[in-house]
C-alpha positions as CSV (number, residue, x, y, z in Angstrom):
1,X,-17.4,5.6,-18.7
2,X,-15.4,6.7,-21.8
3,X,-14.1,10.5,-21.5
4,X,-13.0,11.2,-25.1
5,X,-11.8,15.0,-24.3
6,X,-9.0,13.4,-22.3
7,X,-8.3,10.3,-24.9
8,X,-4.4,11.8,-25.5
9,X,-3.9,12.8,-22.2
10,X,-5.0,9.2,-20.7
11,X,-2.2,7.2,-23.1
12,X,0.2,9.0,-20.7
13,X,2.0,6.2,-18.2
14,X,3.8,6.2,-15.6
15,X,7.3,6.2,-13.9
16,X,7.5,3.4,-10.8
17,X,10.9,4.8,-8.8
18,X,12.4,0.9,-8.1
19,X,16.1,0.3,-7.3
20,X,16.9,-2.4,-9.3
21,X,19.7,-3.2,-11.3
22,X,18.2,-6.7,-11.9
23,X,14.5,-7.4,-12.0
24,X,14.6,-11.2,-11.0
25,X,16.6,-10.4,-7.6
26,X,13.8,-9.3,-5.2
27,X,13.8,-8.8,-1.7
28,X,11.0,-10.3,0.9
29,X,9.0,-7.3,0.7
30,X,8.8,-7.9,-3.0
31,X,10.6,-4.4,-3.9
32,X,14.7,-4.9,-5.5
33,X,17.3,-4.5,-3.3
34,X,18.1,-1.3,-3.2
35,X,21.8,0.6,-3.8
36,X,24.3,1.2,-1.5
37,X,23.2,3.9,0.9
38,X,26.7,5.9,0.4
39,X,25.7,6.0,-3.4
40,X,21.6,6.9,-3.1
41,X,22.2,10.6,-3.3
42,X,24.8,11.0,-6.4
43,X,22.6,12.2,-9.3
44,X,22.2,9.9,-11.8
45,X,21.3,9.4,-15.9
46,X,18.2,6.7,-16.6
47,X,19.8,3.3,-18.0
48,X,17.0,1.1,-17.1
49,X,13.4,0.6,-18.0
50,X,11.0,-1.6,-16.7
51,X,7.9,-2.0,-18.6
52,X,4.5,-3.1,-17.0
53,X,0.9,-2.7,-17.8
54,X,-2.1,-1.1,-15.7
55,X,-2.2,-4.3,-13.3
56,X,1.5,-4.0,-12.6
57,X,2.1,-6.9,-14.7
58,X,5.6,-7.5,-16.9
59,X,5.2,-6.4,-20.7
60,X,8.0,-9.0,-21.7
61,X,8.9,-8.9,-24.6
62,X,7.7,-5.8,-25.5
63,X,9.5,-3.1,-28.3
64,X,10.2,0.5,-27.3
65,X,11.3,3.9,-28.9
66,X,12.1,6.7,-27.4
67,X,12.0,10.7,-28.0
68,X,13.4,13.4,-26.2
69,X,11.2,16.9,-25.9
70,X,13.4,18.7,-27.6
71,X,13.3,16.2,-30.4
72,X,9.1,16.8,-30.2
73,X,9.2,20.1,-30.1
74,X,11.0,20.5,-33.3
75,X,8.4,17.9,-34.6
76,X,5.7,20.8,-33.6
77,X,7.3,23.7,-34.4
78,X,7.6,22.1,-38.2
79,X,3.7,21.5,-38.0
80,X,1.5,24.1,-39.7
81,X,-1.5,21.7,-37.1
82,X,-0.8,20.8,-33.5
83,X,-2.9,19.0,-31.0
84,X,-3.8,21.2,-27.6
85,X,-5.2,18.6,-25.4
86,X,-4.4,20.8,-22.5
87,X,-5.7,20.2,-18.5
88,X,-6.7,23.2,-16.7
89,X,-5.7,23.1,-13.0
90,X,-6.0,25.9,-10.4
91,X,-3.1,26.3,-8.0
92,X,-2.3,23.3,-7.0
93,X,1.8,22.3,-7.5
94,X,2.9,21.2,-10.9
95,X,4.9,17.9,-10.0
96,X,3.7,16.2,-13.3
97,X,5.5,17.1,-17.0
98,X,2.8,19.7,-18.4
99,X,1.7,17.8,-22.0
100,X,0.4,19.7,-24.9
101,X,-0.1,16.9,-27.1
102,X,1.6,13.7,-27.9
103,X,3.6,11.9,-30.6
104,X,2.1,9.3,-32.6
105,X,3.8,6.4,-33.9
106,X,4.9,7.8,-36.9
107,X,7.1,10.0,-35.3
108,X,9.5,8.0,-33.6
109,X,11.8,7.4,-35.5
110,X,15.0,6.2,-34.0
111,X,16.4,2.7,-32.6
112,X,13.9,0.3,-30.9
113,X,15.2,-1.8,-27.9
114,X,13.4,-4.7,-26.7
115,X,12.3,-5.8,-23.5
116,X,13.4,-9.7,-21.8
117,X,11.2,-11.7,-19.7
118,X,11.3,-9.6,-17.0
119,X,10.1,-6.5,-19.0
120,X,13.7,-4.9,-18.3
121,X,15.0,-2.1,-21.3
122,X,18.5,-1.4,-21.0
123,X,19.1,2.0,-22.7
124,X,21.8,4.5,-23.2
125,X,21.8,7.0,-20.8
126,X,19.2,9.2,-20.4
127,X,19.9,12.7,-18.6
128,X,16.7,14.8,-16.9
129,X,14.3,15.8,-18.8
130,X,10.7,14.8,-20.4
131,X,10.9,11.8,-22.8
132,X,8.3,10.5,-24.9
133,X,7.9,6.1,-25.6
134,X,6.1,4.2,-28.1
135,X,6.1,1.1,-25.9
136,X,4.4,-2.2,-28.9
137,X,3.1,-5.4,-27.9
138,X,1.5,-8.4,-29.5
139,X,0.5,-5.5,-32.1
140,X,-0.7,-3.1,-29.7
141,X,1.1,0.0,-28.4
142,X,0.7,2.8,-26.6
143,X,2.8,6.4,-25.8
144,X,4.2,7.2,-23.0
145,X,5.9,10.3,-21.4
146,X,7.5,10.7,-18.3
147,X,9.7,13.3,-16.6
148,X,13.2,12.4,-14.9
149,X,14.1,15.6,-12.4
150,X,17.3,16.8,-12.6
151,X,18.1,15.7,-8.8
152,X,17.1,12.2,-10.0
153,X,19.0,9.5,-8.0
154,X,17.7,6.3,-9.3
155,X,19.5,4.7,-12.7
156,X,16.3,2.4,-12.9
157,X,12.7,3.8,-13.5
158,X,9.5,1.3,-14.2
159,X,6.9,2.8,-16.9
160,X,3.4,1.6,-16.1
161,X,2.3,1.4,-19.9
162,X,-1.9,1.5,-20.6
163,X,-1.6,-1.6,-22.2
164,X,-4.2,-4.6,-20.5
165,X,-2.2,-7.5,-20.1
166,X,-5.1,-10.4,-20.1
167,X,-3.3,-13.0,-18.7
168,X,-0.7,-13.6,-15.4
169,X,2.5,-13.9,-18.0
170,X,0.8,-11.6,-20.4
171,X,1.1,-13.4,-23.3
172,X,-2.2,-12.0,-24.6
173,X,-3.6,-8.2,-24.4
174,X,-6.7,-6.6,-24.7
175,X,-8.1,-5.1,-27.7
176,X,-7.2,-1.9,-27.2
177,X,-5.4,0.7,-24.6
178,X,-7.2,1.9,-21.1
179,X,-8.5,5.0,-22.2
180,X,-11.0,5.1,-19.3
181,X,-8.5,5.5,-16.1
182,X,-6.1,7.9,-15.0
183,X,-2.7,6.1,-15.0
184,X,0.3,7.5,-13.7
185,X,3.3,7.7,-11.4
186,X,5.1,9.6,-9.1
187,X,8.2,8.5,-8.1
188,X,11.1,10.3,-5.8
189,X,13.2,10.0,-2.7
190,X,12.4,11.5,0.8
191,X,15.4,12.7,1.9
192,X,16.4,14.0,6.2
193,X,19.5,15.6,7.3
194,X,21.1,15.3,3.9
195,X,20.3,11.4,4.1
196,X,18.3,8.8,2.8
197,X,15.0,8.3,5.0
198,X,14.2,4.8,4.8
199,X,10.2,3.6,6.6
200,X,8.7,7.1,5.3
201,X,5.0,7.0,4.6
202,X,3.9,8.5,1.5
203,X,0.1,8.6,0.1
204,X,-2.0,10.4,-2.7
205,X,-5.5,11.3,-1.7
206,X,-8.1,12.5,-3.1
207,X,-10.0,13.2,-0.2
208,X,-13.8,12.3,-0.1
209,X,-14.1,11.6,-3.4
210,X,-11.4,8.9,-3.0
211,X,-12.4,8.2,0.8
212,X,-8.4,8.8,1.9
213,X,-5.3,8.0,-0.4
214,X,-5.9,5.7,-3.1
215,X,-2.0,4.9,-3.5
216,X,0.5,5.0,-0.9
217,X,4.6,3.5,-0.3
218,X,6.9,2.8,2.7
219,X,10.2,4.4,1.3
220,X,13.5,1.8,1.4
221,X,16.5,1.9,2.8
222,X,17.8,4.8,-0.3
223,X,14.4,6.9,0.7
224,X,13.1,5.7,-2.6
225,X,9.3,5.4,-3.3
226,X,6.7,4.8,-6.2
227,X,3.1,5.6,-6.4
228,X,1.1,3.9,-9.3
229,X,-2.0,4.9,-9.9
230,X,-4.9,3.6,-11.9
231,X,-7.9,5.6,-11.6
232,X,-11.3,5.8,-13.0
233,X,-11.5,9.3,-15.0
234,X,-14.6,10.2,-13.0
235,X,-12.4,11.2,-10.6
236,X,-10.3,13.8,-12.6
237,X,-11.6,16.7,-10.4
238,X,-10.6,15.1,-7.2
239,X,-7.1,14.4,-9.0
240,X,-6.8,18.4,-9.7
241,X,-6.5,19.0,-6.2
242,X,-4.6,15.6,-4.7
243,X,-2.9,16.1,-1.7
244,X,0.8,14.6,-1.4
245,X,1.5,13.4,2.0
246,X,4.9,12.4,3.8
247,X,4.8,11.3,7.3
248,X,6.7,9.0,9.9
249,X,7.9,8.7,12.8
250,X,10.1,11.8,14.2
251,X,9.4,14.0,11.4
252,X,7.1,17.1,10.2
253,X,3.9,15.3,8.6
254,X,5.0,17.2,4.4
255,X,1.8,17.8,2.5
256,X,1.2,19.0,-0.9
257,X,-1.4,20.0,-2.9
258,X,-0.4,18.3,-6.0
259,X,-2.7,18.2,-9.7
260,X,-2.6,14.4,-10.5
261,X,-2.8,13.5,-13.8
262,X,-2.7,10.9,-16.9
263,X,1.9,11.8,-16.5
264,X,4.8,10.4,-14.7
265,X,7.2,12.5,-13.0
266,X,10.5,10.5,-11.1
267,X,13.7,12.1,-9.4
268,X,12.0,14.3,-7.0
269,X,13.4,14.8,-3.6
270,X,11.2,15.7,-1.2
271,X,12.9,17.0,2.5
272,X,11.4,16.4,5.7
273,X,12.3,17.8,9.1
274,X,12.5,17.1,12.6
275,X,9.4,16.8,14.2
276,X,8.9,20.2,15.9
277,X,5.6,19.3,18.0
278,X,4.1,16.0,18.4
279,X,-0.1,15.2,18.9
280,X,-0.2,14.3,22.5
281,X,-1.6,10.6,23.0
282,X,-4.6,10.4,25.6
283,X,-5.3,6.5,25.2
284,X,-3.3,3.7,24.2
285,X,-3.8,0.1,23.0
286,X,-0.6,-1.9,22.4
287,X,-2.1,-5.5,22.8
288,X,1.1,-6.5,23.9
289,X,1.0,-8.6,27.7
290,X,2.0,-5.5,29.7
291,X,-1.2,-3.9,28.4
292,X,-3.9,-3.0,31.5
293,X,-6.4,-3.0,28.7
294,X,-5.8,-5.9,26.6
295,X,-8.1,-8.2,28.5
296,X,-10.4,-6.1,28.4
297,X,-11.7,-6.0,24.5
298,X,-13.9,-8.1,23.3
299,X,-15.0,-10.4,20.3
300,X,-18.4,-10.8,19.3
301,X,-19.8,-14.2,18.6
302,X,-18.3,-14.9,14.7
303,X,-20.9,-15.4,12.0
304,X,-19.4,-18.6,10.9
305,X,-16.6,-21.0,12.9
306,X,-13.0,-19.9,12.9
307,X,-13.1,-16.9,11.1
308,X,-12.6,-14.1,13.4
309,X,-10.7,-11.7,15.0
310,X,-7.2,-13.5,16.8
311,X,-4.9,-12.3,18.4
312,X,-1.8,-13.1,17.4
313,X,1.7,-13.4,18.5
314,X,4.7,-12.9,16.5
315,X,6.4,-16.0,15.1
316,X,2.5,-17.0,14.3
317,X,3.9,-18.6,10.8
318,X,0.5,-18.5,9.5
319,X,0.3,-18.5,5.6
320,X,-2.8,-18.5,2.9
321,X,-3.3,-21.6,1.2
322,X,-4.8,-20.3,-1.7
323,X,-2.0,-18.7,-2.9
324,X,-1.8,-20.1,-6.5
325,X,-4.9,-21.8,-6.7
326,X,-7.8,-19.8,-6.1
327,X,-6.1,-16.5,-5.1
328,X,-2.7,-14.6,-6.7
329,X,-0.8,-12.6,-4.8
330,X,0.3,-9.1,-6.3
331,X,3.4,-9.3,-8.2
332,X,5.3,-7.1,-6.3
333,X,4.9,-9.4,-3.4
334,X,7.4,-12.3,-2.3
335,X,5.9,-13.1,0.9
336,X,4.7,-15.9,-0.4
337,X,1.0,-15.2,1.1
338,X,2.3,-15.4,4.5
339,X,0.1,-13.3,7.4
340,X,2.4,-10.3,8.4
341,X,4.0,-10.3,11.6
342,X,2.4,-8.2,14.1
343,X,2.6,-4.4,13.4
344,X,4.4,-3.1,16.4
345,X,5.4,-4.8,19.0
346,X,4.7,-9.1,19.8
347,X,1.0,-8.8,19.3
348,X,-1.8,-7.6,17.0
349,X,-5.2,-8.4,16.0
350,X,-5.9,-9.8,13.0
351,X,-9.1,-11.3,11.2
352,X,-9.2,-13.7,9.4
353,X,-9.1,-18.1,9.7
354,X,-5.7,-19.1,11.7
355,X,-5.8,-22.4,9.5
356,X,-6.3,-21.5,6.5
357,X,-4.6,-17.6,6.5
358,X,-7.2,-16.2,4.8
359,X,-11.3,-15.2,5.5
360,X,-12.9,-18.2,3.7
361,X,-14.1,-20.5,6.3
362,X,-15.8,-23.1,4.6
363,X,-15.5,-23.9,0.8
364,X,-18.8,-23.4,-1.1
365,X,-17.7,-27.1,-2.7
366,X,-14.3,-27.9,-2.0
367,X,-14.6,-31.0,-4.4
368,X,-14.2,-29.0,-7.8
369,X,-11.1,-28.3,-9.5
370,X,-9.1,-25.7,-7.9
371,X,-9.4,-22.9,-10.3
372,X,-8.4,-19.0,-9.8
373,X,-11.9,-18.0,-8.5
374,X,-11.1,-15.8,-5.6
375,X,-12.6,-18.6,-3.4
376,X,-15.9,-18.7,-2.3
377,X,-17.4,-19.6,1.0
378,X,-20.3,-21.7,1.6
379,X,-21.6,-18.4,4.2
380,X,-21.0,-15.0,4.2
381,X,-18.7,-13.8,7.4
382,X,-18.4,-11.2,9.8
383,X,-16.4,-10.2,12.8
384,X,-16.7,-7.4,15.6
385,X,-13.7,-6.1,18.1
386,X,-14.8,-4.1,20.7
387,X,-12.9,-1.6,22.8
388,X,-13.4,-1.4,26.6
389,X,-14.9,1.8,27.6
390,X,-12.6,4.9,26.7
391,X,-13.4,7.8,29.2
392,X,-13.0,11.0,27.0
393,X,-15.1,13.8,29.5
394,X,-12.0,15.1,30.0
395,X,-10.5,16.6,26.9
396,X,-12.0,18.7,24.3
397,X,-11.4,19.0,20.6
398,X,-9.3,17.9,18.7
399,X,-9.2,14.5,19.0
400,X,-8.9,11.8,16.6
401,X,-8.2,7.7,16.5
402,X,-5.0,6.0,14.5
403,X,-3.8,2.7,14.2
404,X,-1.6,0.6,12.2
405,X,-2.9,-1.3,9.5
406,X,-2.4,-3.6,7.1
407,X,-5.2,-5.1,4.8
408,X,-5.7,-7.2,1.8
409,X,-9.0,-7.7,0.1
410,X,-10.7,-8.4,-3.2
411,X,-10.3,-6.4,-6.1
412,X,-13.7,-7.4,-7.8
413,X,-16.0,-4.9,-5.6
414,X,-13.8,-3.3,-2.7
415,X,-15.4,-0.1,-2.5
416,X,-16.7,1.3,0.4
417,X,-20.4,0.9,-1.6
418,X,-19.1,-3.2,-2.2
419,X,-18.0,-6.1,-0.4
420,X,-14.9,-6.7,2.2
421,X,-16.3,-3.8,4.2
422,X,-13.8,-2.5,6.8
423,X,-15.7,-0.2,9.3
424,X,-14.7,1.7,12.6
425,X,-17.4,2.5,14.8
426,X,-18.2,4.2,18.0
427,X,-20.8,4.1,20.8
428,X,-22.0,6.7,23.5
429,X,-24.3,4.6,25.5
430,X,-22.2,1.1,27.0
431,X,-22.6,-0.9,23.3
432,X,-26.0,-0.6,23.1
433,X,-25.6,1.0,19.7
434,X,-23.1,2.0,17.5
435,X,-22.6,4.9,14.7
436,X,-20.2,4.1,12.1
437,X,-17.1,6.4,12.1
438,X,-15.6,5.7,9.2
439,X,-15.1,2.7,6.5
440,X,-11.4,2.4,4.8
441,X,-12.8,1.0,1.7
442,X,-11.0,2.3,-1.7
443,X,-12.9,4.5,-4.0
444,X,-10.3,4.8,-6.6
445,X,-11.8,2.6,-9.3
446,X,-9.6,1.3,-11.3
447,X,-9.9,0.3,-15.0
448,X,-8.5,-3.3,-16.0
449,X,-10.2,-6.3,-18.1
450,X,-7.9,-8.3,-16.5
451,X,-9.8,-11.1,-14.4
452,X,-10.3,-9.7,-11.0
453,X,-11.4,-12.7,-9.3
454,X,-8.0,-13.8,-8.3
455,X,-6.0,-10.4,-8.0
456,X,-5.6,-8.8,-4.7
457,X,-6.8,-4.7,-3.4
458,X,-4.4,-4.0,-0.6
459,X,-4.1,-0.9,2.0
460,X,-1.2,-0.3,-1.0
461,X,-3.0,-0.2,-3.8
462,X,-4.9,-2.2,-6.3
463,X,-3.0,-5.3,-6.9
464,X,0.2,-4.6,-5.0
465,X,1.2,-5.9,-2.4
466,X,-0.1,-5.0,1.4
467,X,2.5,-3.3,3.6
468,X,1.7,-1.9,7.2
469,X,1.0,1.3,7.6
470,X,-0.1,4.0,9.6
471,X,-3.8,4.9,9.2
472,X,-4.6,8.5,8.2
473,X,-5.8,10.2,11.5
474,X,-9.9,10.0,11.9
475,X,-11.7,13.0,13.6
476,X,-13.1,11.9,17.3
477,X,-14.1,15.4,18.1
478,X,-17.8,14.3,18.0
479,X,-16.8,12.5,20.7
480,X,-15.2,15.0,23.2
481,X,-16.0,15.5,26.3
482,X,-18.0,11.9,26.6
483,X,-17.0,9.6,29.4
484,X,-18.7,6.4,27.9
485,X,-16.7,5.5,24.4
486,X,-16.3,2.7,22.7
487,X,-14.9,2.1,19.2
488,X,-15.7,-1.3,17.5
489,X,-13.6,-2.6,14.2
490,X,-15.6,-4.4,12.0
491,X,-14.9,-6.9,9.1
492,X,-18.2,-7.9,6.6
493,X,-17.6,-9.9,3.5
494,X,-21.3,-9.3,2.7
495,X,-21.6,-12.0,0.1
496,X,-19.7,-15.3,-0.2
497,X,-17.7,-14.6,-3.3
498,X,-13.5,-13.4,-3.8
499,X,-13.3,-14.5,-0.1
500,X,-9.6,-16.0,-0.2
501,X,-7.4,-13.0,0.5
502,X,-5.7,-12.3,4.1
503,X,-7.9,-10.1,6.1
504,X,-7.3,-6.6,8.4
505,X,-4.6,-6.6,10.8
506,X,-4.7,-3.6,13.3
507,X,-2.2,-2.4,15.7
508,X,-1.0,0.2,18.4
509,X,-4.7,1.7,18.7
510,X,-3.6,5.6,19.6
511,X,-6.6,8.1,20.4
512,X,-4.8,12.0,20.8
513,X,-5.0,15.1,20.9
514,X,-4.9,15.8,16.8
515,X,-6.9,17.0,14.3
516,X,-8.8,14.0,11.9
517,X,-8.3,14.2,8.1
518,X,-9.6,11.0,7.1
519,X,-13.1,11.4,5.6
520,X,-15.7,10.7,8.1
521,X,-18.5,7.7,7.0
522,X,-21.0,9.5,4.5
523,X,-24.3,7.8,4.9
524,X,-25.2,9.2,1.2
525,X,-22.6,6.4,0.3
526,X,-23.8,3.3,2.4
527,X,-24.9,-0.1,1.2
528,X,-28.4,-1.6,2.0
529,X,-26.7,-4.2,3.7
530,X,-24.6,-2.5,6.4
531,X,-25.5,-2.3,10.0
532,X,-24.9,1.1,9.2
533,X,-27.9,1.4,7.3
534,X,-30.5,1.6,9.9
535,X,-28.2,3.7,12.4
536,X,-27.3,6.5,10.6
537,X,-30.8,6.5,8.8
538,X,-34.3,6.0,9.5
539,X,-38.2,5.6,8.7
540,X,-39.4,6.1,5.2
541,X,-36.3,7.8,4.3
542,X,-33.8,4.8,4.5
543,X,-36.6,2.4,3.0
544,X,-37.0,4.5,-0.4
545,X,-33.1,5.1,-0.5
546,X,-32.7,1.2,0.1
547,X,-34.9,0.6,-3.0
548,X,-33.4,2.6,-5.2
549,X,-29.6,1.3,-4.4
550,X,-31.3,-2.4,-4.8
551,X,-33.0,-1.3,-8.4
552,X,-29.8,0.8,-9.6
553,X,-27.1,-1.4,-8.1
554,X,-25.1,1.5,-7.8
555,X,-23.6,0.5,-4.4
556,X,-21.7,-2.3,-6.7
557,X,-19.4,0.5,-8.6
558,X,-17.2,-1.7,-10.0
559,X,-19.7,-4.6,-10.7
560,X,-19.4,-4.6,-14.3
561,X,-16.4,-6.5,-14.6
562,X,-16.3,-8.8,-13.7
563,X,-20.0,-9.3,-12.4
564,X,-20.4,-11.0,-9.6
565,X,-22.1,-14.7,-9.6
C-alpha cells in the first residue's frame, strides 16, 4: 500500500552504528571487530560510510554527495516555496533528526565520492550534526539524512539507502525507491559505570501492532549497537509511540518511548544502572544434566521423521547444508549456517533435523537443480515440547514466562497470520488441552522486491543474522494460583515451502514473579490452520471467520511477493 503524504519523508535512510575501519574483516558473529575498548568513549568526527540498501545488501559502487543543514537551510531560507512534509507526534522522545523537507538532486552541489566493492565511502571528517546524501546507482538515487550526536563515538556509520538491490551482489536495482516502508536507523552506545557495556540487549517495539520488537541488537565489546528497520507504512501509528528498550543482565531494564520514523539518528549514549531489584524466579528449566526436571519434558510424536525438537549438547557441530544452494544466509552473518551453541549453559533445545541443520526433512524432489528456492519439503512439519507440570497455587500475580531464544525462519510469509509459526502454549487440565499464550511471529512487514525465497527472518530482524537473545517477558498471571500448568513450545511450518532455514532454539526456561509485556496471542489475528483456531474459538463463530480469512487470504500479509507456489 502506497502512502503518498509521507513520499519525502519515506526517502529518509538510515545510520547502522558498526565499528569497522575495514568492511572485508568481519568477526564470527558477522559484525567488524570493534575498536580498542580504551578508545570507544573519545568523541569522534564521521570518516566512514557504508552504503547498503533496504535488505542490508552492499551498494558497491555507488556515488554520494553530501550536505550539511546549515548548507540546506540557506538553500530554504533563499526559497520564496518550501516543502513542509512534517510528522506530528505526541510526546513521545525525539531521538530522530526532525525533517521539514528534503533536498533534491539539484541541490547538491559539491564533491561526489564513490563507494568500492564493499560499499565503503571514505569522507573528510564529518563533525555532529544532521547531514543530507544523494546516495546514485545504476541511474537510480535516493536522499538520505541522518543525524551524528555530538557524544558520537563511532568514526564509521552504515546508511541503509531505499534503494532495492535485485540481486545478491547488487549489480541490478529496482525501478524505483521503496516508498512504501519505513526505513531507518538508530544507532548508539550503551554505556555503565563510565564504560563500554558489551552483551546489552536493545529492541524497538511497537507493541501489538508489531507483536513485540520488530528490530533488536546485542551491543559489542565498545557498547555499540544498530537497529535497522524496514517497515511497512501501515504501521506509522505504532511507530509514533515505539518503545526503546535496554536490558541485560545486572542492570535497570532503560525504556523509552521513542517516535520512529522514515530518519537515522547515530552517536547516542544511552546509561544504564545497576540493577536495584531483581523479578524473583519461582521455576526454572536449565536443561543442563543437574536439572530435576529435565527428564521430565516431553516430545510429541513428530509429523514427519527427524525433524523435531533435540536436545543438544554443546560442541553439537551441526551446520545447514543449504547454505548457498537453496537458502542465503543474511549478510551480516559469518557463521557459515552453523546451529548456535546452546544458549546458556551445555544444553538447549532446539528444532529442527540434526543431519541436515535445518527443518526440511525430506526434499519435495531432490533430483532438480539446486537453485535458491528456500527448499521445499515433500510434507509439511510440526513439533511439540511439553513442560512437566508447573505447580503455580502458590503465588499470585504477577507472573510471567522468559526464555532465551534464538530463531531463524523464512522471510516470504513469517507473520504471526503466515507460515513458520512459533507458539507458546499453556494448559490447566494435565495436557488435555491447550490455549495458546502467545506466538513470536514478526508483524513488521517489510517492503523489498528482492527474492525472498532464499533470504532469511531472524529473532534480529528481517534478513540479518539470528543472535540469542532474551525473550521479552510474557504475562502468566491468567495462570496464578493454578497448581496444574503446563506450557508447550510449538514449531508449524504449515505448508512445505521456504523450509531450509535453522529452526527455534530455546533456553534457560525462567517463570517469576514479573510483570508480562509481550503481547498476549490475539485470536482476531489467527490463521485457519492453527490448533489455535478451534481452542480459542468456537461454533458458528470460528466457521464464518475461517471462511472469510480463506476467501480474503488476509492471514498471508505479505503473500504478494513473492506468492507462494
Amino acid at each position: 500500500m502506497k502512502n503518498r503524504t509521507f513520499a519525502k519523508i519515506i526517502m529518509v535512510t538510515g545510520v547502522l552504528g558498526l565499528t569497522a575501519c575495514g568492511g572485508s574483516d568481519r568477526d564470527e558473529t558477522g559484525n567488524v571487530p570493534p575498536e580498542p575498548v580504551a578508545d570507544a568513549m573519545v568523541q569522534k568526527s564521521v570518516e566512514e560510510l557504508t552504503l547498503l540498501d533496504v535488505n542490508n545488501l552492499s551498494l558497491n559502487a555507488a556515488s554520494i554527495q553530501i550536505l550539511s543543514d546549515e548548507e540546506w537551510q540557506k538553500v530554504q531560507a533563499s526559497s520564496l516555496k518550501m516543502a513542509t512534509d512534517i510528522l506530528t507526534v505526541d510526546d513521545s522522545e525525539q531521538l530522530f533528526p526532525p525533517i521539514n523537507s528534503l533536498p533534491t538532486a539539484t541541490h547538491f552541489k559539491g564533491q561526489s565520492y564513490l563507494a568500492n566493492a564493499q560499499g565503503i565511502v571514505k569522507l573528510p571528517k564529518l563533525a555532529a550534526g544532521t547531514y543530507y546524501v544523494l546516495v546514485t546507482k545504476n541511474g537510480q538515487s535516493a536522499v538520505s539524512a541522518f543525524l551524528i550526536h555530538p557524544k558520537n563515538t563511532n568514526k564509521s556509520i552504515v546508511l541503509n539507502v531505499v534503494l532495492n538491490c535485485l540481486d545478491q551482489d547488487c549489480q541490478t536495482l529496482s525501478d524505483a525507491p521503496v516508498n512504501d516502508a519505513v526505513v531507518g536507523t538508530l544507532s548508539g552506545q550503551v554505556i555503565y559505570k563510565g564504560k563500554p557495556l558489551a552483551n546489552a540487549q536493545v529492541a524497538l517495539s511497537g507493541g501489538a501492532a508489531t507483536n513485540g520488537a520488530f528490530v533488536s541488537a546485542i551491543t559489542d565489546a565498545n557498547g555499540y549497537f544498530t537497529l535497522s528497520f524496514n517497515v511497512s507504512n501501515a504501521l506509522l501509528e505504532a511507530l509514533k509511540n515505539a518503545t526503546l528498550t535496554i536490558s541485560g543482565i545486572g542492570i535497570n531494564t532503560i525504556t523509552k518511548k521513542v517516535t520512529v520514523i522514515a530518519s537515522s539518528a547515530s552517536g547516542y549514549q544511552f546509561e544504564v544502572l545497576p540493577e536495584t531489584a531483581s523479578a524473583d524466579a519461582i521455576w526454572r528449566e536449565t536443561f543442563e544434566a543437574d536439572s530435576a526436571t529435565r527428564n521430565a519434558w516431553t516430545v510429541a510424536q513428530p509429523s514427519v521423521a527427524n525433524v523435531d525438537w533435540q536436545l543438544l549438547n554443546k560442541g553439537h557441530n551441526i551446520r545447514n547444508n543449504q547454505v548457498n544452494q537453496r537458502v542465503r544466509l543474511a549478510p551480516n552473518d559469518q557463521s557459515q549456517g552453523k546451529v548456535p551453541e546452546p544458549l546458556q549453559g551445555n544444553t538447549a533445545y532446539w528444532y529442527g533435523d540434526k543431519v541436515n541443520g535445518n527443518f526440511i526433512g525430506a526434499l519435495r524432489d531432490s533430483s532438480t537443480p539446486l537453485e535458491f528456492d528456500g527448499g521445499t519439503s515433500q510434507y509439511d512439519n510440526r513439533g511439540e515440547l511439553i513442560s512437566p507440570v508447573i505447580n503455580l497455587s502458590q503465588y499470585q500475580a504477577p507472573l510471567s514466562l522468559s526464555f532465551k531464544t534464538w530463531w531463524e525462519i523464512e522471510s516470504v510469509n513469517p507473520n504471526n497470520q503466515g507460515y513458520d509459526l512459533m507458539n507458546i502454549l499453556v494448559s490447566t487440565d494435565g495436557g488435555n488441552s491447550f490455549k495458546t499464550l502467545a506466538r513470536l511471529n514478526p508483524l513488521a512487514d517489510p517492503s523489498s522486491e528482492y527474492e525472498r525465497a532464499p533470504i532469511p527472518y531472524s529473532n534480529l530482524g528481517f534478513n540479518l543474522a539470528p543472535a540469542a537473545v532474551q525473550q521479552e517477558a510474557i504475562s502468566l498471571d491468567e495462570y496464578a494460583g493454578k497448581a496444574n500448568v503446563q506450557l508447550k513450545f510449538q514449531f508449524r511450518t504449515v505448508d512445505e515451502l521456504y523450509n531450509g532455514f535453522r529452526g527455534w532454539m530455546i533456553d534457560d526456561v525462567v517463570i517469576q514473579k514479573k510483570a508480562g509485556t509481550f503481547p498476549l496471542f490475539d485470536g482476531a489475528n489467527f490463521d485457519e490452520n492453527s490448533d489455535s483456531f478451534s481452542q480459542d474459538y468456537s461454533g458458528v463463530a470460528a466457521k464464518q471467520a475461517g471462511v472469510l480469512l480463506k476467501s480474503t487470504k488476509s492471514y498471508a500479509r505479505w503473500a504478494d511477493e513473492p506468492q507462494r507456489k
